[in-house]
Structures are given as C-alpha cells and as structure tokens.
C-alpha positions in Angstrom: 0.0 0.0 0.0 1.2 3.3 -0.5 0.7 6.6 1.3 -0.1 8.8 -1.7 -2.9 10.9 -2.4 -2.9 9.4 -5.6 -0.8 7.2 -7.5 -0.6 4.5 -10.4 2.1 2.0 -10.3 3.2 0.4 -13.4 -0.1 0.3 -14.9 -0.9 -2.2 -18.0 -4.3 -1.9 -19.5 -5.4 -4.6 -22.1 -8.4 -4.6 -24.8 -9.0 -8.0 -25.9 -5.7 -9.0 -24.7 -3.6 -6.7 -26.6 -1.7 -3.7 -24.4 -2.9 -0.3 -24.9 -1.2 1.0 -21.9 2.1 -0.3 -20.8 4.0 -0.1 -17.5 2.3 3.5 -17.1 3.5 5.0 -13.9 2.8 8.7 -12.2 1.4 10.8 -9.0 -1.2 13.2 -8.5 -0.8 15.0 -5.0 -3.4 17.5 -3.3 -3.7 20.2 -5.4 -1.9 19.4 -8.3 -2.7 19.1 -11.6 -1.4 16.9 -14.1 -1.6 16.9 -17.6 -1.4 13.8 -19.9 -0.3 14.6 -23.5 0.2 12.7 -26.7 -1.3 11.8 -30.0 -4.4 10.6 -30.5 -4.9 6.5 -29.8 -1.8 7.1 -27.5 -3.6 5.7 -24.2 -4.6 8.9 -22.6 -8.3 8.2 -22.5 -7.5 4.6 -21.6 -6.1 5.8 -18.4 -9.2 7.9 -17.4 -11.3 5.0 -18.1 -8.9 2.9 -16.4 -9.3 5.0 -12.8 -13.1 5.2 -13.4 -13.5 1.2 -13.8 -15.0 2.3 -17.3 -12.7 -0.1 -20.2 -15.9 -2.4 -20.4 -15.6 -6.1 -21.1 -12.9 -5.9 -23.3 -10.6 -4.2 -21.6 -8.5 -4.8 -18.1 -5.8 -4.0 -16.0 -3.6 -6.4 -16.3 -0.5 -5.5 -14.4 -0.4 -2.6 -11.8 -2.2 -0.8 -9.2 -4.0 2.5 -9.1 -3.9 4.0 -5.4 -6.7 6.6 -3.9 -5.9 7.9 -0.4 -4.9 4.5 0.4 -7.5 2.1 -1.5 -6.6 0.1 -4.5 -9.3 1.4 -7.3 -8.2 -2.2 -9.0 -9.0 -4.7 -6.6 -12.7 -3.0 -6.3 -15.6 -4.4 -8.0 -18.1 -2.0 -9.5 -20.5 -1.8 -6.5 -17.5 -0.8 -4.1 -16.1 1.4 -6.9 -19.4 3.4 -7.2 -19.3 5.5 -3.8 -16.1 6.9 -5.0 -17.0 8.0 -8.4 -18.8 11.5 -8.1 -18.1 11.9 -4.5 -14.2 11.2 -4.3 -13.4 11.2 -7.9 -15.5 14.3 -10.2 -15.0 13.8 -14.0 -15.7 16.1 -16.7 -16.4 14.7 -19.9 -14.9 16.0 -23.8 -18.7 16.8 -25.1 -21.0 17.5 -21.7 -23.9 18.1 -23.5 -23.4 14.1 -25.1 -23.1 12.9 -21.5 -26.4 15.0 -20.3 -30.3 13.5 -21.1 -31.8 15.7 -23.2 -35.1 14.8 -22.1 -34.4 15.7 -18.5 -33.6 19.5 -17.4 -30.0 20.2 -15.6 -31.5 20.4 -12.9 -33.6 17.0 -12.3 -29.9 15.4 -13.3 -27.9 17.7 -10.8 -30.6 16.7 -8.0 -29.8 12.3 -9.2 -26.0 13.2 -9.2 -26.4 14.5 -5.3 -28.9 12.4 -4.2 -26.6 9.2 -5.6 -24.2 10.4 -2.3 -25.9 12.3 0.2 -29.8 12.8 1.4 -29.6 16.9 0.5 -33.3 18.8 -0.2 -34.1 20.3 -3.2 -33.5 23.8 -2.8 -30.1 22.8 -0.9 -29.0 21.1 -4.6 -30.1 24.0 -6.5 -28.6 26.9 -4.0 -24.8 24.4 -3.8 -25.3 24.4 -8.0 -25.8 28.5 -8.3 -23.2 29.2 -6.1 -20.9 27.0 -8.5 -22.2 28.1 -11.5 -21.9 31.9 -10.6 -18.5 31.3 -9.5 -17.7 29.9 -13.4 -19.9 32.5 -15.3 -23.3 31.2 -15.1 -25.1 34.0 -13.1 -28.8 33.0 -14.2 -28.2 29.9 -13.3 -32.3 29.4 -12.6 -32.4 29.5 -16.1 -30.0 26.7 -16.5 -31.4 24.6 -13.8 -34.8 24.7 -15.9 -33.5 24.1 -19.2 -32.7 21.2 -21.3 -29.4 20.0 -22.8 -30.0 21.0 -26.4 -31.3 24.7 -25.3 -27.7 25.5 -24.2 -24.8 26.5 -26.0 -21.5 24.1 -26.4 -19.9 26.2 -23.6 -22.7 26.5 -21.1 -23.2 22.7 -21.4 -19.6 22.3 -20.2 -20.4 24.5 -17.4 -22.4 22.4 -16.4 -20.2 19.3 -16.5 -18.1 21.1 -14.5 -20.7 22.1 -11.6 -21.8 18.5 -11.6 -18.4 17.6 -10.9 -17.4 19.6 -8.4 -21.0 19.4 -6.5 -19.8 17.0 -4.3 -16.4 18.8 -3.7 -14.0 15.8 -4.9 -10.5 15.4 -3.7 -9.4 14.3 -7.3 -10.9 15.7 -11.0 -10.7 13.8 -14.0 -10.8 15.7 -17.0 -10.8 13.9 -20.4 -10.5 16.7 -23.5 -12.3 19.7 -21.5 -11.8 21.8 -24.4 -11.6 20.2 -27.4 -15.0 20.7 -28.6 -15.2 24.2 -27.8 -14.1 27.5 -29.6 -11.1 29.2 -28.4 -12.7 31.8 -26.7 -14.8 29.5 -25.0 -11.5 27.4 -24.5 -10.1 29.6 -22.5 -12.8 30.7 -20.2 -13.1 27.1 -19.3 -9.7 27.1 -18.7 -9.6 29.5 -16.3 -12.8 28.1 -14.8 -11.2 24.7 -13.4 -8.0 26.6 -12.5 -10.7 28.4 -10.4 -12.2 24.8 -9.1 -8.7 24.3 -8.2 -8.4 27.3 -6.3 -11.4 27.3 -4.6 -11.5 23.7 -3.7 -8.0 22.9 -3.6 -8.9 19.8 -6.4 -6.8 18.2 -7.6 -6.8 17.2 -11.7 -5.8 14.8 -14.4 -6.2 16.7 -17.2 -6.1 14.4 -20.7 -5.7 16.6 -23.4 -3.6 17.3 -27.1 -3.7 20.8 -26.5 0.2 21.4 -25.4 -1.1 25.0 -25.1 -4.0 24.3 -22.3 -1.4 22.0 -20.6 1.6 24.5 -20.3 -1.0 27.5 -18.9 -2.6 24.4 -16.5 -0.4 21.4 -15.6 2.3 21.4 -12.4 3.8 18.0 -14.3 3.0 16.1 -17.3 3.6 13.0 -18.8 3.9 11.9 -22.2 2.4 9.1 -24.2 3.2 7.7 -27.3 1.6 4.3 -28.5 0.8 3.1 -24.6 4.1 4.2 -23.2 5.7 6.8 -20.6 8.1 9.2 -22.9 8.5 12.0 -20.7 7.4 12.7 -16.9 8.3 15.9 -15.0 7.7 18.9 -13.6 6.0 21.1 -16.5 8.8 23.4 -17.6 11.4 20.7 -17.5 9.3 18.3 -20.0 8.3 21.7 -22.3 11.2 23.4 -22.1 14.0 21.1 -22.1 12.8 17.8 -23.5 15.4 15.0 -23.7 12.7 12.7 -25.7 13.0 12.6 -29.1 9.5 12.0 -29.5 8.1 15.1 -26.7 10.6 17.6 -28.9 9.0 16.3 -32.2 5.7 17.0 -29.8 7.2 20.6 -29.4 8.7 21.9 -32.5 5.4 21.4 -34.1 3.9 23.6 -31.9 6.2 25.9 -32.6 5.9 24.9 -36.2 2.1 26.0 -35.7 2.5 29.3 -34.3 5.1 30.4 -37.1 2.7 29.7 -39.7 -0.3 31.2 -38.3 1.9 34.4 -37.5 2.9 34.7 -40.9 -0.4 33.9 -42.6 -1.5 37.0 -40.0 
C-alpha cells in the first residue's frame, strides 16, 4: 500500500488481450494538476477510463495498481467502486452536453447526481449548483437549472459538466479533453474556470488533453504518451522546455511549427 494521495504503479491496461497501456507510472498530489499529453490513440483516454473502472468487457488492468488515499481502485468491484465515483473522484467529460439527457432538465440530473451520495433537499441542490455556476460564469443559473441539454450553448453545457463535478467537492478531478469541442474563446474561459475549481477547492486534476497550449498554462507535471508508453514525466517546464525525448521535442517543435505559420499567414 502506499501513502499517496494518488498514485498509479506500473499500470498495463489490455483490450481483448492486446496492451494499450504499458507499465504507465505517475502521481497526483493534493492540489496538483497533471496533464497527460500525446497523439491521439496514445492511451490517454485509456487511463481515465482505467481509474473510473469504465474499459468495459474488453478491456482490463492487467498488471499494476492504481492507489486513492490509500485504497486500491483495482482490486474494487463496481459496486464498491461506485461510492467513490462522483463523491471522491468528479470527472468532466470531452462533449457534456453528449453525456447530459436531453429529455431531462440540468436540474432533475444535478438533484440524481447529489442524491446518488448524500440525502440533500431540493433547494439545498439548487442553491450548492448557483453558487458553482456563478463562480464559473453562469449567473442565471435558474435558467439553466430549468432548461434542457439541447437549449444551451456548447460552452454552457460544459459549465455544467463542471458544476456537476465539483457538486460534491472531490479530492481528485478527472478531466478527459475539457476543451476540445469548444471555440477558443470559450476554450479559454473554461480554462480559467477549473483553475478556479482548483483554487477554490484545492482539487486536484488529471487533465487528458492534445492541446500542449491548455497544458503549459494548467499542468504542475506532465507525462507523455506515445503508442501506450511513458516518454516524458516531469515537472512542467522541465518536460516543455528542455525535453530530452526525441518523441516530446518532435511534440514541441510542431507547436512551434504551428504558431510560425499562423503568424505569418496573419
């Protein structure tokens, strides 16, 4: 057992047998966020699933352990998993809106995700959910709580992820892609949104993501992924700034391949 608030030890995660992630290894103290970078079928998703107990029936950890304030998330079966996930462990999904019923208000689903972990009343819900979504740029948030899915924009739906994951004040915050499916305005409210979760709550976050540009403004330490494996772990501006990988400078220099263009095409 270890003592960490979080922690995966050589983690191998298998889909029909064949490794996907291989001898994966990192930690995730109070506080701290950590982003996970690398192409896309790299194994960044994998591991997110992989925490959540989410890889289905084709996919298992094979070899490994993945540590939360001293329990093994591995050795738990879904029923003793289930307490954790929302309460413990938030997560905030690429698309919200795709995750969200769109026959049911935000509301009705805020009151099932509270009422899944503690006996709360109604108004208690709705008055914990305005004060979140005030605090991340929701401020007629009645209006949200009343409103369906498909009557809100891309970026107020991922408000709303975010509230429903930080209802329940967890320790750790998964977020798969926050961004992606957003406009970069939008991108970097949101950004500066879970910094503010982080803040306020002291949360702290897994942050998947191929946006090096989201990570550097976010991320204490990241780690690197190519094709299932660890090629670069470290404190943020020693894996940015000075990467010994071959693989995380490729990563680089085609960000700053990027910027050039669009400066001169500007």
């Amino acid at each position: 057992m270890t003592a960490s608030f979080f922690e995966a030890e050589h983690m191998t995660v298998c889909y029909n047998g064949e490794p996907v992630v291989q001898d994966v290894s990192f930690e995730v103290k109070p506080g701290e966020i950590l982003g996970i970078v690398g192409e896309s079928g790299s194994g960044k998703s994998t591991i997110i699933k992989a925490i959540m107990g989410l890889l289905g029936e084709e996919g298992l950890v094979t070899q490994g352990d993945i540590w939360f304030k001293g329990k093994n998330l591995t050795d738990m079966s879904q029923k003793e998993l289930r307490p954790y996930l929302g309460k413990e462990i938030g997560v905030v999904f690429q698309d919200c809106k795709a995750s969200l019923c769109p026959v049911r208000t935000v509301g009705a689903q805020i009151r099932d995700a509270v009422a899944a972990h503690e006996k709360v009343s109604k108004k208690e819900v709705y008055q914990r959910a305005g004060r979140i979504m005030e605090k991340i740029g929701l401020q007629d948030w009645e209006r949200v709580l009343k409103s369906y899915s498909f009557q809100l924009s891309g970026g107020m739906n991922q408000r709303v992820g975010i509230c429903m994951a930080m209802l329940l004040h967890p320790g750790l915050l998964l977020a798969d892609e926050p961004t992606s499916a957003l406009d970069v305005t939008v991108q970097k409210r949101v950004v500066e949104e879970l910094l503010l979760m982080r803040e306020e709550y002291h949360t702290a976050m897994i942050l998947v993501t191929h946006n090096l540009g989201v990570v550097r403004h976010m991320a204490d330490r990241i780690l690197v992924l190519q094709n299932g494996q660890v090629k670069a772990y470290g404190k943020a501006s020693d894996v940015l700034d000075h990467p010994e990988d071959p693989y995380t400078r490729r990563l680089m220099d085609s960000v700053l391949h990027l910027k050039r263009t669009k400066k001169l095409e500007g």
